[in-house]
C-alpha positions, 0 to 999 in steps of 0.5 A: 500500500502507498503512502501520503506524507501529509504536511502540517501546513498550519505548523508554518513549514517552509521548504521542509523546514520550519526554523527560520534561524541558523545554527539555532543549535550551536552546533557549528563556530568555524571561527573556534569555540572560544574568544576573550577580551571581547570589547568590539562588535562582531562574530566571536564564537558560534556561527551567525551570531553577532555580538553588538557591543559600545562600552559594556565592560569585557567579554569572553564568548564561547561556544559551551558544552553546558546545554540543555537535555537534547542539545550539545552545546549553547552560545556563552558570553561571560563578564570579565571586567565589569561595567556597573555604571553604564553610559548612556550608549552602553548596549550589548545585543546578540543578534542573527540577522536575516536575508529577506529573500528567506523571509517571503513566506511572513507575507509581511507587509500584506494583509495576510502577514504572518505571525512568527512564534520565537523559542528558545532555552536561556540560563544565567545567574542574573534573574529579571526581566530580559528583551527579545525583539525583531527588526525590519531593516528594510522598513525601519520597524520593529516589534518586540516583548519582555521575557523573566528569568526567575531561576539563576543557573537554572535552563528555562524554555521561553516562547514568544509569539509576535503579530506579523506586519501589514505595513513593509514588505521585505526585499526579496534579495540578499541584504540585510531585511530582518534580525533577531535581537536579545537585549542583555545590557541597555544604556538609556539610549536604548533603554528609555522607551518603551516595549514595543509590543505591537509593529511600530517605527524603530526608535533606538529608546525601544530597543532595550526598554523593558530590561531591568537587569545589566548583565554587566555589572559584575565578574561573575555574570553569564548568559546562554543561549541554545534552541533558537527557533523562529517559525510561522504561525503562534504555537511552538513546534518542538526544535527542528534538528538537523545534522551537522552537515546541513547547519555548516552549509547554511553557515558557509553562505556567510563565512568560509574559513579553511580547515587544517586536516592534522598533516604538513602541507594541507593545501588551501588553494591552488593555483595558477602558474607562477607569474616570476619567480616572485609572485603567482595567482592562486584560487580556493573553490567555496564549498557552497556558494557564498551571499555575496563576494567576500572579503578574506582574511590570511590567518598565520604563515600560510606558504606557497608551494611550487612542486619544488620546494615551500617558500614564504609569502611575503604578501597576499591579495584578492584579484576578482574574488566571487560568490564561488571562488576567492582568487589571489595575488600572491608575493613571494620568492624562490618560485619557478616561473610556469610552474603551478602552486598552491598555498599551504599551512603546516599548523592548525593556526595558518588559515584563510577565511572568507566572509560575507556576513550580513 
C-alpha cells in the first residue's frame, strides 16, 4: 500500500523546514569555540551570531558544552571586567540577522502577514526581566516583548509569539531585511522607551526598554543561549534538528574559513602558474556558494608551494574574488616561473577565511 506524507501546513513549514534561524543549535563556530577580551562588535564564537557591543565592560564568548537535555552545546558570553555604571550608549545585543529573500513566506507587509512564534532555552545567574525583539531593516520597524528569568543557573524554555506586519514588505534579495535581537545590557539610549509590543517605527529608546537587569555589572555574570527557533504561525513546534552537515552549509553562505586536516602541507588553494619567480595567482573553490563576494582574511604563515620546494609569502591579495571562488595575488620568492602552486599551512593556526556576513 502507498503512502501520503501529509504536511502540517498550519505548523508554518517552509521548504521542509520550519526554523527560520541558523545554527539555532550551536552546533557549528568555524571561527573556534572560544574568544576573550571581547570589547568590539562582531562574530566571536558560534556561527551567525553577532555580538553588538559600545562600552559594556569585557567579554569572553564561547561556544559551551553546558546545554540543555537534547542539545550539545549553547552560545556563552561571560563578564570579565565589569561595567556597573553604564553610559548612556552602553548596549550589548546578540543578534542573527536575516536575508529577506528567506523571509517571503511572513507575507509581511500584506494583509495576510504572518505571525512568527520565537523559542528558545536561556540560563544565567542574573534573574529579571530580559528583551527579545525583531527588526525590519528594510522598513525601519520593529516589534518586540519582555521575557523573566526567575531561576539563576537554572535552563528555562521561553516562547514568544509576535503579530506579523501589514505595513513593509521585505526585499526579496540578499541584504540585510530582518534580525533577531536579545537585549542583555541597555544604556538609556536604548533603554528609555518603551516595549514595543505591537509593529511600530524603530526608535533606538525601544530597543532595550523593558530590561531591568545589566548583565554587566559584575565578574561573575553569564548568559546562554541554545534552541533558537523562529517559525510561522503562534504555537511552538518542538526544535527542528538537523545534522551537522546541513547547519555548516547554511553557515558557509556567510563565512568560509579553511580547515587544517592534522598533516604538513594541507593545501588551501591552488593555483595558477607562477607569474616570476616572485609572485603567482592562486584560487580556493567555496564549498557552497557564498551571499555575496567576500572579503578574506590570511590567518598565520600560510606558504606557497611550487612542486619544488615551500617558500614564504611575503604578501597576499584578492584579484576578482566571487560568490564561488576567492582568487589571489600572491608575493613571494624562490618560485619557478610556469610552474603551478598552491598555498599551504603546516599548523592548525595558518588559515584563510572568507566572509560575507550580513
Amino acid at each position: 500500500m502507498a503512502l501520503t506524507q501529509v504536511r502540517p501546513e498550519g505548523l508554518g513549514f517552509v521548504n521542509g523546514r520550519r526554523n527560520l534561524i541558523i545554527n539555532g543549535a550551536m552546533q557549528v563556530a568555524q571561527r573556534g569555540t572560544s574568544t576573550s577580551s571581547v570589547t568590539s562588535t562582531g562574530y566571536h564564537a558560534c556561527d551567525r551570531f553577532k555580538f553588538l557591543y559600545t562600552d559594556a565592560g569585557t567579554w569572553t564568548v564561547s561556544q559551551s558544552t553546558d546545554a540543555p537535555d537534547g542539545f550539545a552545546s549553547s552560545f556563552k558570553v561571560e563578564c570579565t571586567t565589569a561595567k556597573s555604571s553604564l553610559a548612556s550608549n552602553s548596549r550589548l545585543f546578540i543578534l542573527q540577522a536575516l536575508e529577506g529573500q528567506n523571509l517571503q513566506q511572513l507575507k509581511k507587509g500584506t494583509s495576510s502577514a504572518e505571525s512568527i512564534t520565537l523559542s528558545f532555552y536561556v540560563r544565567t545567574n542574573k534573574t529579571g526581566t530580559y528583551q527579545v525583539h525583531v527588526e525590519d531593516n528594510d522598513n525601519i520597524r520593529i516589534i518586540g516583548s519582555t521575557y523573566t528569568v526567575s531561576t539563576a543557573n537554572t535552563w528555562q524554555k521561553v516562547t514568544v509569539t509576535l503579530a506579523g506586519d501589514t505595513t513593509g514588505a521585505l526585499d526579496n534579495d540578499n541584504g540585510d531585511s530582518f534580525a533577531v535581537f536579545f537585549a542583555l545590557v541597555a544604556g538609556t539610549d536604548n533603554s528609555s522607551g518603551a516595549v514595543p509590543t505591537a509593529w511600530e517605527a524603530k526608535t533606538n529608546a525601544d530597543r532595550g526598554a523593558g530590561l531591568n537587569v545589566n548583565l554587566a555589572d559584575a565578574t561573575s555574570n553569564y548568559w546562554q543561549i541554545t534552541g533558537l527557533q523562529m517559525e510561522i504561525g503562534e504555537q511552538a513546534t518542538p526544535f527542528e534538528h538537523e545534522s551537522y552537515a546541513a547547519t555548516l552549509q547554511k553557515c558557509q553562505r556567510y563565512y568560509y574559513q579553511t580547515v587544517y586536516k592534522g598533516s604538513a602541507d594541507t593545501t588551501y588553494a591552488i593555483g595558477v602558474a607562477a607569474n616570476s619567480s616572485t609572485a603567482a595567482q592562486c584560487m580556493a573553490p567555496f564549498p557552497v556558494t557564498m551571499r555575496a563576494a567576500p572579503t578574506f582574511v590570511v590567518g598565520g604563515d600560510v606558504a606557497v608551494y611550487d612542486g619544488d620546494s615551500v617558500n614564504t609569502i611575503t604578501n597576499i591579495s584578492a584579484n576578482g574574488s566571487s560568490t564561488t571562488s576567492g582568487t589571489f595575488n600572491v608575493d613571494g620568492s624562490g618560485l619557478t616561473t610556469g610552474r603551478g602552486v598552491a598555498i599551504i599551512a603546516n599548523q592548525s593556526s595558518e588559515f584563510l577565511s572568507f566572509s560575507s556576513e550580513l
